[in-house]
N, C-alpha and C positions, 0 to 999 in steps of 0.2 A: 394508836397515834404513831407507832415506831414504823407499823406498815406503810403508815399514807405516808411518812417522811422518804422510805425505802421508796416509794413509787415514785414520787415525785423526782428523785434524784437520777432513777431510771429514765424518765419522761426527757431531762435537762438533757441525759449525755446524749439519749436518741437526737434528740432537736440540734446537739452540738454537730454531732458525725453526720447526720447528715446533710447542714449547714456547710461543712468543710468541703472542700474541691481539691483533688492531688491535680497537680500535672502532668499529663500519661509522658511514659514514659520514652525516648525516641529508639526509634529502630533500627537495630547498629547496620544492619542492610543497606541503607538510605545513608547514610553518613557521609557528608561531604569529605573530598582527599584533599588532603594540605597542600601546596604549590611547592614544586619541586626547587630545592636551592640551586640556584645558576653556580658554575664554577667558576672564579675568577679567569679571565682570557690574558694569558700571557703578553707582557710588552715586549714590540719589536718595535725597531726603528726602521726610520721613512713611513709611516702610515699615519693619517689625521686620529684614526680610531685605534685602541688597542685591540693585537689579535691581529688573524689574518684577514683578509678581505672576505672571505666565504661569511665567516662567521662572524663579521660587523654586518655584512647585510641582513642575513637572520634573524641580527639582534636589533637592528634601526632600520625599519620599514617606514619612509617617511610617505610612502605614495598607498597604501590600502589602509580601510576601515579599522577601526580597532575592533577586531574581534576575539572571541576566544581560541583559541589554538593549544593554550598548554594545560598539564593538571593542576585545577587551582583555580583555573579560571572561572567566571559564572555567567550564565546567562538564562535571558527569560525564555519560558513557554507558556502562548496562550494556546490555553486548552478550548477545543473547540469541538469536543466530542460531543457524537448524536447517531442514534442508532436507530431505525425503525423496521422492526421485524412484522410481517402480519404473515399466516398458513390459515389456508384452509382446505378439508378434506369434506367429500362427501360423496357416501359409496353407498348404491345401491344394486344388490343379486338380487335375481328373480328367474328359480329354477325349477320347470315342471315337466314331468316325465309318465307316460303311459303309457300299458305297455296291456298287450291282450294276449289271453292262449288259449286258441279254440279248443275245444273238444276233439281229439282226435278217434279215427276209425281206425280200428283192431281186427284184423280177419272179417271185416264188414260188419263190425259192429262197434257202438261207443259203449267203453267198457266203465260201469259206476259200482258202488261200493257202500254200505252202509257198517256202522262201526255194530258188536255184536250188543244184542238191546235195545239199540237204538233204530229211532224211527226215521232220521233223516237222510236222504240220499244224497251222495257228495257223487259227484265229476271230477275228470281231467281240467276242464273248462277255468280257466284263472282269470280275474281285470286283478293288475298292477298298478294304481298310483302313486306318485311320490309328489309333492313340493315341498320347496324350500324357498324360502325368504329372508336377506338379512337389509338391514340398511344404519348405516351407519352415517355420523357428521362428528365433525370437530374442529373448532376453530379456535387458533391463538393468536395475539396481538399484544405487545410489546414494543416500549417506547424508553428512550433513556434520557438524557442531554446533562452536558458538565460545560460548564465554564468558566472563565478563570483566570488567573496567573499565579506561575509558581516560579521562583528562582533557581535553578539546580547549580550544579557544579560540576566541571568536568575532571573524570576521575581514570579515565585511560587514554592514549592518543594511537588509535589503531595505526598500523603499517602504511594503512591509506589514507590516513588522514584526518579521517571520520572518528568524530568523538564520543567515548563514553561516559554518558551524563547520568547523575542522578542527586535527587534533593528530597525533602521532606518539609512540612510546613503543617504546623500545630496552631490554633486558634480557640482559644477561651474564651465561649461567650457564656451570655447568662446564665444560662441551668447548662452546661455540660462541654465538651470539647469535641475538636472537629479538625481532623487529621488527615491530611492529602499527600501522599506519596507519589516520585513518580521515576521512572528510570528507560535510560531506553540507549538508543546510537542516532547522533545527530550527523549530517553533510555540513560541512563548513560553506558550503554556497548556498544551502539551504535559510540562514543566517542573514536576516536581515540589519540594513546599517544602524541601525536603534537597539541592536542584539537581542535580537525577538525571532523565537523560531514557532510555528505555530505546532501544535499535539498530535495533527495528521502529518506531520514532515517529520516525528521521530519514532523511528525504524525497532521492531523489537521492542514496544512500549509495553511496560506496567504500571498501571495506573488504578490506585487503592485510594477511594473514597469512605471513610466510615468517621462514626461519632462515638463520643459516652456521654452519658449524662441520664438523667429523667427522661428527656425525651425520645431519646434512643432506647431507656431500657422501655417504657412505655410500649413502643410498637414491636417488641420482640415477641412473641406465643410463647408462652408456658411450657413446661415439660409436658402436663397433662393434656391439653390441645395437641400437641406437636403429636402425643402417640395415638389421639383419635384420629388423625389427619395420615397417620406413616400406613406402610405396608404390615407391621405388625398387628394392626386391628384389622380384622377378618370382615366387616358387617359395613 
C-alpha cells in the first residue's frame, strides 16, 4: 500500500512539472538601449526658444515626419522574408579506350614462348581494353518564408546617420513559447511616415526564429537517430 501511495505522488509531481510553463529567458544581445538624457540648453536672451538657434532647430522640427533619429527611439519592421533555393546536378562519363599490339618480327621471325611445363603458347600480340562509366544526379530544393512585425529600438546613431536597431519579441501560446529576434542598420529614408521599415530595407540583418515547447521538442531527432543519420555511422 506505501508503494502505490509512493507512486501515485510520483505520478502528481510529473503531471505538476509538466503542467508548469517558465518564461524563457530574454537575451541580453537584443536588449533594447534606454534613451539618452538631453542636457538642459542654456538660457540667452533675445531668442523665442532657449539656447542657441542651431540647436532649437534640432530640437523643434515642426516641418518633417516624426521619426526615429535618436537612441531610445522605436520603430516597426515588417518582415517580409522568403527565400527560394532549387540545384540541380546531373553528371554523366562515359570512357572507352582500345588499344591493340601486334605481334612484332624479330630478325624475320615472331618470336613466342611457353612457360617450362606448360603446354600453352603465349606471343608479343596484346588486345587492351578499358571502360569506364560513372553517372551521377542530385537534386536540392529549399523554401523558407517569415512574416510579421516586430518593434525594435534604436540603439546606436552611426556617423551617417543610419541606425542601429535591435529588439526581441517573446510570445506564449498554448503548449510552448515562440521567440523572434532581430537586429540589423536601418537608412532613415528608408523609414516610412507610419514608422515602418520593411526586413529587406535592414542592412546587416539577423534575424532568429525559434520555439520551446512540446511542439518544438516533438520535431527535434533524438541523439540516437541524429548518430545513424551523422558521419560517424559507416553503413
Amino acid at each position: 500500500m506505501k508503494a502505490s501511495g509512493n507512486l501515485g505522488v510520483l505520478f502528481l509531481c510529473a503531471a505538476w512539472v509538466g503542467g508548469c510553463q517558465t518564461v524563457p529567458t530574454r537575451d541580453p544581445a537584443f536588449a533594447p538601449a534606454p534613451p539618452m538624457v538631453q542636457a538642459p540648453l542654456p538660457n540667452r536672451n533675445g531668442s523665442i526658444y532657449p539656447g542657441s538657434s542651431d540647436v532649437a532647430v534640432a530640437e523643434v522640427d515642426f516641418f518633417s515626419d516624426i521619426r526615429p533619429r535618436r537612441v531610445g527611439d522605436s520603430l516597426t519592421v515588417v518582415l517580409l522574408e522568403r527565400t527560394d533555393a532549387s540545384k540541380k546536378n546531373d553528371v554523366n562519363v562515359d570512357k572507352q579506350t582500345d588499344m591493340q599490339v601486334a605481334q612484332p618480327t624479330l630478325f624475320g621471325t615472331q618470336p613466342n614462348f611457353r612457360f617450362p611445363g606448360g603446354s600453352t603458347q603465349f606471343t608479343l600480340q596484346q588486345d587492351i581494353n578499358s571502360q569506364k562509366t560513372f553517372d551521377g544526379k542530385g537534386e536540392a530544393n529549399q523554401s523558407n518564408r517569415l512574416t510579421g512585425e516586430i518593434t525594435v529600438t534604436v540603439i546606436e546613431v552611426l556617423p551617417n546617420g543610419n541606425l542601429v536597431v535591435q529588439g526581441e519579441k517573446i510570445m506564449t501560446l498554448n503548449r510552448g513559447h515562440e521567440q523572434l529576434r532581430l537586429s540589423g542598420i536601418v537608412r532613415p529614408m528608408d523609414i516610412s511616415p507610419n514608422n515602418t521599415v520593411p526586413s529587406t530595407r535592414v542592412a546587416n540583418a539577423t534575424i532568429v526564429y525559434s520555439g520551446e515547447g512540446e511542439v518544438a521538442d516533438a520535431s527535434v531527432m533524438g541523439w540516437l537517430a541524429r548518430f545513424f543519420v551523422s558521419a560517424l555511422f559507416p553503413f
